[in-house]
N, C-alpha and C positions, 0 to 999 in steps of 0.2 A: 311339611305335612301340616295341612290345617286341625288345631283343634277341634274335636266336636264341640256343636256349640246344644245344648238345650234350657239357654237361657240366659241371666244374669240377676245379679243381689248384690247389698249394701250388707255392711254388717253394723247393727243396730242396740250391742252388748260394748262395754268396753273393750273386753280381749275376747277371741273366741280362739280356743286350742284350735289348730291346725293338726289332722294324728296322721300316720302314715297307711293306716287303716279304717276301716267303717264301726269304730267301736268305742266306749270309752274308756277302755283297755288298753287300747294300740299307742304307740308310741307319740308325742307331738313332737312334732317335726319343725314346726314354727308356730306361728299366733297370728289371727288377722285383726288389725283393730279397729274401732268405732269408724265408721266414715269411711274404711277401706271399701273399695267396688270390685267385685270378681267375678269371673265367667262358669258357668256349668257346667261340667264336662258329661257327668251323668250321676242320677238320682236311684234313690232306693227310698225303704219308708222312713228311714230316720237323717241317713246320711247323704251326703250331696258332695262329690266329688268336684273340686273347682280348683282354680287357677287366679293366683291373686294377681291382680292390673299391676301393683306398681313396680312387684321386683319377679313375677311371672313363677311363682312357687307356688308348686302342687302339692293337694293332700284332702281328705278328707273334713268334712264341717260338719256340726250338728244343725241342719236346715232352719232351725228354728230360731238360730241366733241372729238371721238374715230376713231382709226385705225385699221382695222382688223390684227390678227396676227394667225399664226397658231400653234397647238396645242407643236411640238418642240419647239419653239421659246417659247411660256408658259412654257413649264417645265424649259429650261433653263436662263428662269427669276426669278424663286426661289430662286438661289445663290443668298446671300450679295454678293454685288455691291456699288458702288457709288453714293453719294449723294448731293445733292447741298446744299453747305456750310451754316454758319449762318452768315450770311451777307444778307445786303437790295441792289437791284439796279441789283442782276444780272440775267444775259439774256439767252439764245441761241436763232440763228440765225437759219432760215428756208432757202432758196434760194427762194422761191417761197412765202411764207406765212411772210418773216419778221420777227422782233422781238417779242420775250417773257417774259416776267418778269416773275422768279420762285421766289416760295417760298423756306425758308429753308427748307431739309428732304426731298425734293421731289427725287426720285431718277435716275440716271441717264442711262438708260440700255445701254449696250455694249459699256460703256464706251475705247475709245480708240484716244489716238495724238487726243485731242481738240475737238473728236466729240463724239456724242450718236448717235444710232440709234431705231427709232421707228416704226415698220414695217419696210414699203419700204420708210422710211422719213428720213432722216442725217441732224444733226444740230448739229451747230458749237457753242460751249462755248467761254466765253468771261470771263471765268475765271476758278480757278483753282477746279476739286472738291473734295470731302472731303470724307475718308474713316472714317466709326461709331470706334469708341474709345468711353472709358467712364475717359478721361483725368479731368473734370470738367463739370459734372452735373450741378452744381447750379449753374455755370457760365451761360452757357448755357441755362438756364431757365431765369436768369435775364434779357438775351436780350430780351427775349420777354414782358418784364414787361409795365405795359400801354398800350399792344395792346389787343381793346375792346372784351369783350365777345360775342360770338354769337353762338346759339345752331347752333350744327350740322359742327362748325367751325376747319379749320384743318390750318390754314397759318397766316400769319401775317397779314392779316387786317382785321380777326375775329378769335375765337377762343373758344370753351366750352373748360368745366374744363379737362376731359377724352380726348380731341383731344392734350390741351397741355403736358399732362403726357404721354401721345402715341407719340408725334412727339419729344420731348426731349430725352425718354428712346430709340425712335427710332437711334438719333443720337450718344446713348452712345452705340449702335451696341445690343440692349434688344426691343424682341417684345411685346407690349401690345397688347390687346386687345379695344374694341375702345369703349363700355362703360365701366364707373365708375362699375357698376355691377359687369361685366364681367373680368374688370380687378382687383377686391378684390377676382377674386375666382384664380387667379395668385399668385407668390411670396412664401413667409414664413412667416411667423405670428410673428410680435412681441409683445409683451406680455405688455410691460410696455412703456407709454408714457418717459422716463425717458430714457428707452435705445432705443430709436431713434435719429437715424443719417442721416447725408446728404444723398439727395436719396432716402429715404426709403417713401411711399407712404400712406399718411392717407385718410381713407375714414367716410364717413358719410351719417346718414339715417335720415329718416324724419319721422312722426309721427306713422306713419303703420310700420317702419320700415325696409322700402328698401333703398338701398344705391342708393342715390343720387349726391353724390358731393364728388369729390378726389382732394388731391393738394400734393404737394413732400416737405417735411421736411426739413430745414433748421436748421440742431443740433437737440435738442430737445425740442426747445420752438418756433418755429421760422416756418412760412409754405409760400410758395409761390403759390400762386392757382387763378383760372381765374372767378370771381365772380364781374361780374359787368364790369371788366379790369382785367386783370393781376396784381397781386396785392401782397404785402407782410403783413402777420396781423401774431400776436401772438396767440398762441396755448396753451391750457392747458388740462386737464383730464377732464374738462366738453367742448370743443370743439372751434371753432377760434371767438377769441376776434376782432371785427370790432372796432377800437379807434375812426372813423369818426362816427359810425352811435351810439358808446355806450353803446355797447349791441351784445351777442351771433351771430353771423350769423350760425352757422353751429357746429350739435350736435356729437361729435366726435365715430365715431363706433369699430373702426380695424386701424388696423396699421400692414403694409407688404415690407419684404427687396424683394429686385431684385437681388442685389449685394453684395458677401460676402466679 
């Protein structure tokens, strides 16, 4: 079934709450950020129901946070491109609008000599940006360790479990999908907690049995994942050992490579 289509946008904010509703009450569900491009599905006077391009996740926006772009300019946003580094503190510059603090992974469209363009908007970088490589994953995930968990969270000053294994695998140049769910039904299946390596993605379910909660392997005992914080706990074949709380957090299901 084709999406309705009544249009497309850039999002032109750092993070824009993504809510599960047309409100700023309703739930957020996810977050779209700086440079992401999205489709319309349907408009109201505030809210603008859309479809994010790179992991296909629906929800509500406040339109205002968005640029219109046209449908060329949407296809030729698909190419990887440029991305803002992992580093804290940096900006692009508006002429008009001023300063912005992005987030890591946010990407950067039409990257070219120190500027992005978004729509009809040019803005100037205040630093260098960063093409996806998978040089060091777990480096990469440790910078963000201690930045708090928050459902629906995709940047550095919140973050669910499925946003940070989405924006790390985003930066080693691998798409996920943007839940935990969604992203266990990705990858290659590894078989044995024993042969897991850096990278590889464990997931876990809850009493009925759906997959709730992912985090990326550190060797094969070892997990990094964003449960409460960002955080590092020990792993074994009944699932992650919490040493603070003393006890199970998290009941281990599947284990998947991305990278061979």
């Amino acid at each position: 079934m084709e999406t309705p289509n009544k249009g497309f946008g850039i999002c032109v904010v750092a993070v824009a709450p993504l809510r599960a509703e047309g409100s700023d009450r309703a739930e957020m569900v996810s977050q779209v950020l700086f440079g992401e491009h999205v489709t319309v599905i349907e408009k109201t006077d505030k809210w603008w129901l859309i479809q994010n391009a790179y992991d296909g996740y629906e929800g509500w926006i406040d339109f205002r946070q968005l640029t219109a772009i046209d449908q060329e300019t949407f296809v030729r946003l698909e190419a990887p491109g440029h991305l803002v580094p992992l580093q804290a503190g940096l900006a692009v510059h508006h002429p008009e609008w001023g300063r912005t603090f992005l987030s890591p992974a946010s990407p950067l469209p039409f990257y070219d000599n120190g500027t992005c363009r978004l729509g009809g908007h040019t803005f100037t970088l205040n630093f260098e940006p960063y093409l996806p490589g998978q040089e060091d994953l777990i480096g990469m995930a440790r910078f963000f360790r201690n930045t708090p968990y928050l459902w629906g969270g995709r940047n550095l000053s919140g973050i669910d479990c499925s946003g940070f294994c989405q924006t790390i695998f985003r930066l080693g140049g691998i798409r996920l999908r943007r839940d935990a769910s969604q992203q266990a039904e990705q990858g290659s299946l590894v078989a044995f907690l024993a042969e897991a390596r850096d990278g590889d993605l464990a997931f876990f379910d809850n009493e009925q049995g759906r997959i709730t909660h992912v985090g990326m392997m550190i060797g094969n005992d070892t997990i990094i994942h964003a449960s409460g914080k960002v955080r590092i706990d020990r792993i074994d074949d009944q699932g992650i050992f919490n040493a603070e709380l003393g006890r199970y957090s998290h009941r281990l299901r599947i284990l998947k490579r991305f990278m061979e």
